[in-house]
Backbone bond lengths (Angstrom), bond angles and torsions (degrees), N, CA, C in turn:
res aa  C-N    CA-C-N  psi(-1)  N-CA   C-N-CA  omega(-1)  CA-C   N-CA-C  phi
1 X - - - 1.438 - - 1.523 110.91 -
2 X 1.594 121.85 -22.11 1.262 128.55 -165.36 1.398 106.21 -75.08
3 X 1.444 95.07 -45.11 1.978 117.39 -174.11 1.484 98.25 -51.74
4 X 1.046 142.67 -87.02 1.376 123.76 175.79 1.609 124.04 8.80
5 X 1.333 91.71 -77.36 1.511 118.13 170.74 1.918 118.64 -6.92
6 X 2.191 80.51 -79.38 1.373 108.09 -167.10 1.605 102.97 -72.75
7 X 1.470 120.42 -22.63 1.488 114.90 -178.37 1.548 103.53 -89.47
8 X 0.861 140.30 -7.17 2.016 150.25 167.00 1.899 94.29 -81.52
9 X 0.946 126.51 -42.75 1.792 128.06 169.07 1.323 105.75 -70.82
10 X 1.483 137.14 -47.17 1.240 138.93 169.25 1.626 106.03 -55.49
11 X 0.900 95.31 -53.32 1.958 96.28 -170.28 1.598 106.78 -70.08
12 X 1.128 116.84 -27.88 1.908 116.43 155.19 1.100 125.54 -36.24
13 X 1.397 106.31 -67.20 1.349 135.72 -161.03 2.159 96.56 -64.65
14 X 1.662 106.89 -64.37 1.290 105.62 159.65 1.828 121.33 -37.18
15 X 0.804 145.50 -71.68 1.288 144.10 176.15 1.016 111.04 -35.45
16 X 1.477 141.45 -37.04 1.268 129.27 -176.83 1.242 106.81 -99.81
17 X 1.473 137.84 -10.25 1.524 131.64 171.77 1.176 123.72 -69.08
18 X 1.659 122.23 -25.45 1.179 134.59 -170.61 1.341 127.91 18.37
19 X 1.675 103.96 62.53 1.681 107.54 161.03 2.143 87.21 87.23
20 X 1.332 120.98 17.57 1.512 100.10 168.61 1.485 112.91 -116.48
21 X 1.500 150.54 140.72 1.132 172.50 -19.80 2.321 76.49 156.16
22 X 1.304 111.48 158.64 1.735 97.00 156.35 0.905 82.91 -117.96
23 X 1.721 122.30 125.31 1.140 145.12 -134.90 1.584 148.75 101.96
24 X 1.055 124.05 83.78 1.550 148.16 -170.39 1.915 88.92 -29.85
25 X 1.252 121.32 90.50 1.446 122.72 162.73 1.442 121.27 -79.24
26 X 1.520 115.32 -10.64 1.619 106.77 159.30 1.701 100.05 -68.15
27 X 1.289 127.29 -34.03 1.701 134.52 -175.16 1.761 106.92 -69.30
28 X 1.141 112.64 -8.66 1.651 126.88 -150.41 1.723 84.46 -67.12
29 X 1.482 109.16 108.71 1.918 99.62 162.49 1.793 108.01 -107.35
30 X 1.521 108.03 -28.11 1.905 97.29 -148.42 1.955 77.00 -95.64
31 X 1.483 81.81 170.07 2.090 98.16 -157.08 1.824 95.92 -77.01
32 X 1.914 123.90 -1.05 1.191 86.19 -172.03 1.996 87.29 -94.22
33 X 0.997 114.72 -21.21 1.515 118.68 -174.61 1.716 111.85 -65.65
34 X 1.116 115.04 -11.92 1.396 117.09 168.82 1.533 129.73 -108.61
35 X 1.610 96.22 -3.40 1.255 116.53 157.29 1.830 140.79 -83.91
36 X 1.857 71.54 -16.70 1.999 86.05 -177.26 1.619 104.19 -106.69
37 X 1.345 100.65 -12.82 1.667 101.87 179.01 1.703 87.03 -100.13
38 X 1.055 154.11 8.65 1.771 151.03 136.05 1.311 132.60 -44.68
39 X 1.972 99.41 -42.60 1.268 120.95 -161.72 1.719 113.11 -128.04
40 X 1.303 95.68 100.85 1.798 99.17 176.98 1.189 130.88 -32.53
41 X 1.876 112.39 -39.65 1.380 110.60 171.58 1.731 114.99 -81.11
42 X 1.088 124.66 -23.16 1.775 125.45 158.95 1.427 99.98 -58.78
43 X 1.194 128.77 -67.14 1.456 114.00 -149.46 1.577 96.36 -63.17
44 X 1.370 134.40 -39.72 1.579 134.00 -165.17 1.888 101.90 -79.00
45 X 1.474 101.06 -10.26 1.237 105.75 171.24 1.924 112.71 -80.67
46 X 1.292 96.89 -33.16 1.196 85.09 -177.88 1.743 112.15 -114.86
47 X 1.476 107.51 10.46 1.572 93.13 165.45 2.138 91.37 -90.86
48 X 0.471 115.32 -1.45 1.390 97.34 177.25 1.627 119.75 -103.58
49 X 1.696 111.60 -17.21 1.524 114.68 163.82 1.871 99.40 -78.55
50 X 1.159 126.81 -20.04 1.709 118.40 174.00 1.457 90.27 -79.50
51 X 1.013 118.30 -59.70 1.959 89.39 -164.94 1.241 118.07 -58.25
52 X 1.668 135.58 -51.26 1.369 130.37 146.26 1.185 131.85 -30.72
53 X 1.597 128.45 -41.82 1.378 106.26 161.05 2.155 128.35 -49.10
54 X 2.286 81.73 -40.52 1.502 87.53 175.90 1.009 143.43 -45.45
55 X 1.160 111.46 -26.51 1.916 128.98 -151.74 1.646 84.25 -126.27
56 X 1.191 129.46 -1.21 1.928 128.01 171.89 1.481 85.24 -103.04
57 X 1.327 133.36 -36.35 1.545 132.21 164.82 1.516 116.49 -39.20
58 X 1.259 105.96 -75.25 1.637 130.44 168.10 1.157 119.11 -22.26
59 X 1.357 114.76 -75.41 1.899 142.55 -174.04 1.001 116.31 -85.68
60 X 1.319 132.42 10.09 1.202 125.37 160.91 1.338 126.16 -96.99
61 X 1.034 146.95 163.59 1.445 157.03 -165.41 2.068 89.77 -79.50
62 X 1.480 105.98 175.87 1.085 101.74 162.34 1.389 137.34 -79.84
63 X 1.200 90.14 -49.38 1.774 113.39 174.91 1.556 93.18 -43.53
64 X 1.064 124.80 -49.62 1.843 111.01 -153.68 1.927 87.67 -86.55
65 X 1.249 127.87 -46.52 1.334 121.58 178.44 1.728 113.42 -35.19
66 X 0.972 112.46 -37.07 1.928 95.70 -174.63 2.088 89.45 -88.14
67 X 0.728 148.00 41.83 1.517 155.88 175.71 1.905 108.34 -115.31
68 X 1.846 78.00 -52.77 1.610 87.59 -171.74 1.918 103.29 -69.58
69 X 1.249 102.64 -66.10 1.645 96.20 177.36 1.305 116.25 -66.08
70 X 1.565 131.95 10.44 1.578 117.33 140.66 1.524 107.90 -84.23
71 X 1.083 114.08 -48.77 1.568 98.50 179.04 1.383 115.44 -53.24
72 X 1.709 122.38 -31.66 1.765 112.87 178.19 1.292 102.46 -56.33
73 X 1.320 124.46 -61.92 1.504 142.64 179.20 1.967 107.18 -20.13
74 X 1.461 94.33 -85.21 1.480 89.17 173.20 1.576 116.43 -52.15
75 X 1.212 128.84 -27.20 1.361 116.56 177.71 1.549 123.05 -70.63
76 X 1.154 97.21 -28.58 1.790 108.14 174.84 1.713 107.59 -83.96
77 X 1.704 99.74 -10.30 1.665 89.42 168.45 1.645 106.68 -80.36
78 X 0.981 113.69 -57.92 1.749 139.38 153.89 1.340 95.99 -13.93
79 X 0.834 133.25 -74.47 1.677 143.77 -169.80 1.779 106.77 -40.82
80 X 1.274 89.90 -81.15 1.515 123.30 171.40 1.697 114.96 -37.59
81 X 1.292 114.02 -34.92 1.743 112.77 145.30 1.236 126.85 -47.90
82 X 1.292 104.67 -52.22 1.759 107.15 -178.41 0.948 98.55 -62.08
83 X 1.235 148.89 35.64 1.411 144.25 -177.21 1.416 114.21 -0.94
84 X 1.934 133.36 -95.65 1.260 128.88 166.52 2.081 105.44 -109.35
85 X 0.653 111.95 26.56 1.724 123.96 170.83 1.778 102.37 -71.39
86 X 1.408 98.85 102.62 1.528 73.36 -177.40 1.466 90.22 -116.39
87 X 1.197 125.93 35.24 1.672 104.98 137.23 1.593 130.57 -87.41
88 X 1.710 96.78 -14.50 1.613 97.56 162.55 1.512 105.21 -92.94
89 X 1.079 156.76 -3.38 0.983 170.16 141.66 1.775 116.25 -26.39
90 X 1.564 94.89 -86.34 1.761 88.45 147.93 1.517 134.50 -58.66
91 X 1.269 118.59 -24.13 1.047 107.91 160.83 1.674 126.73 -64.30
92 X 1.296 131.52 -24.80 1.294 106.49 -162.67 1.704 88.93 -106.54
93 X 1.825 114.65 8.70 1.291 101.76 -176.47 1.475 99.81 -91.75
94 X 1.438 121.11 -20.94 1.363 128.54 165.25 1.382 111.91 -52.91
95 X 1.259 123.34 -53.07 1.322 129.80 -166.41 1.801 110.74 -63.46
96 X 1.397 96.24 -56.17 1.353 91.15 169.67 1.344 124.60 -100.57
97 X 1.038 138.84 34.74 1.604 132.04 122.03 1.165 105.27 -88.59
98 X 1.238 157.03 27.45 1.581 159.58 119.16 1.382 79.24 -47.76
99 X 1.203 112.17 -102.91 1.627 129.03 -153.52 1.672 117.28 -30.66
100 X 1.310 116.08 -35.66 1.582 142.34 163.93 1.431 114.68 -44.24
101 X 1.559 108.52 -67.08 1.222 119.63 -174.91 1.455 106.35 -78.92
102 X 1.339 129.89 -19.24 1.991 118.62 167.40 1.307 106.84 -70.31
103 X 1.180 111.57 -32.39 1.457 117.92 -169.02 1.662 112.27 -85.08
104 X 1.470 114.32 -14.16 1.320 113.85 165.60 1.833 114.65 -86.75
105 X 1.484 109.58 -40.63 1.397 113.87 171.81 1.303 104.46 -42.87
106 X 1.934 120.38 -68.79 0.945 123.81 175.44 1.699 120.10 -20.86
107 X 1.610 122.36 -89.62 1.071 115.33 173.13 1.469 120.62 -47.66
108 X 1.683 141.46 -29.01 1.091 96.02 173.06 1.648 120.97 -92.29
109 X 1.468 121.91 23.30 1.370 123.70 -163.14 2.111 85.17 -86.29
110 X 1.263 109.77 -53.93 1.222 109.37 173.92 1.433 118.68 -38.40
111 X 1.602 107.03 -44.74 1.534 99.50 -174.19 1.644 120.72 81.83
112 X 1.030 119.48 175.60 1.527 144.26 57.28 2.228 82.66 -126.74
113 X 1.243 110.96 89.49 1.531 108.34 173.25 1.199 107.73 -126.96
């Protein structure tokens, strides 16, 4: 019943990105950021892991918030390996919007929503 929810916050977040990367791709220098602003399914991969991180930003308690932006942190190091490989590319954008979306069930299974 929650999923609804978090995919109506996802579909927000989409509407206002309209087809952009989160991330200034005229600014785009290292090879994996010019690879995801290249490819329609990367960039929609990653405007939709920024709004899910956002709203996992939002709803979370504090204590768990400095967890989440170390885990973004290492993931954008993670990322940033795949240099322009974008089959590892989707992969670690798969991986972490996996990790995004447990972590949104999570908070809203707790509630109070």
């Amino acid at each position: 019943m929650r999923l609804p929810i978090i995919a109506a916050l996802v579909s927000l977040g989409f509407a206002g990105a309209a087809h952009a990367a989160s991330f200034d791709c005229a600014k785009a220098r290292r090879a994996d950021e010019r690879a995801i602003c290249a490819d329609r399914s990367l960039d929609n991969k990653d405007v939709r892991m920024s709004v899910l991180y956002d709203v996992n930003k939002r709803t979370m308690g504090m204590g768990a918030r400095g967890a989440l932006m170390d885990g973004q942190q290492a993931w954008l190091n993670d990322r940033a390996n795949c240099k322009a490989n974008r089959a590892c590319l989707n992969r670690a954008y798969d991986r972490r919007l996996g990790e995004l979306e447990r972590s949104m069930e999570r908070i809203y299974r707790a509630g109070p929503f």
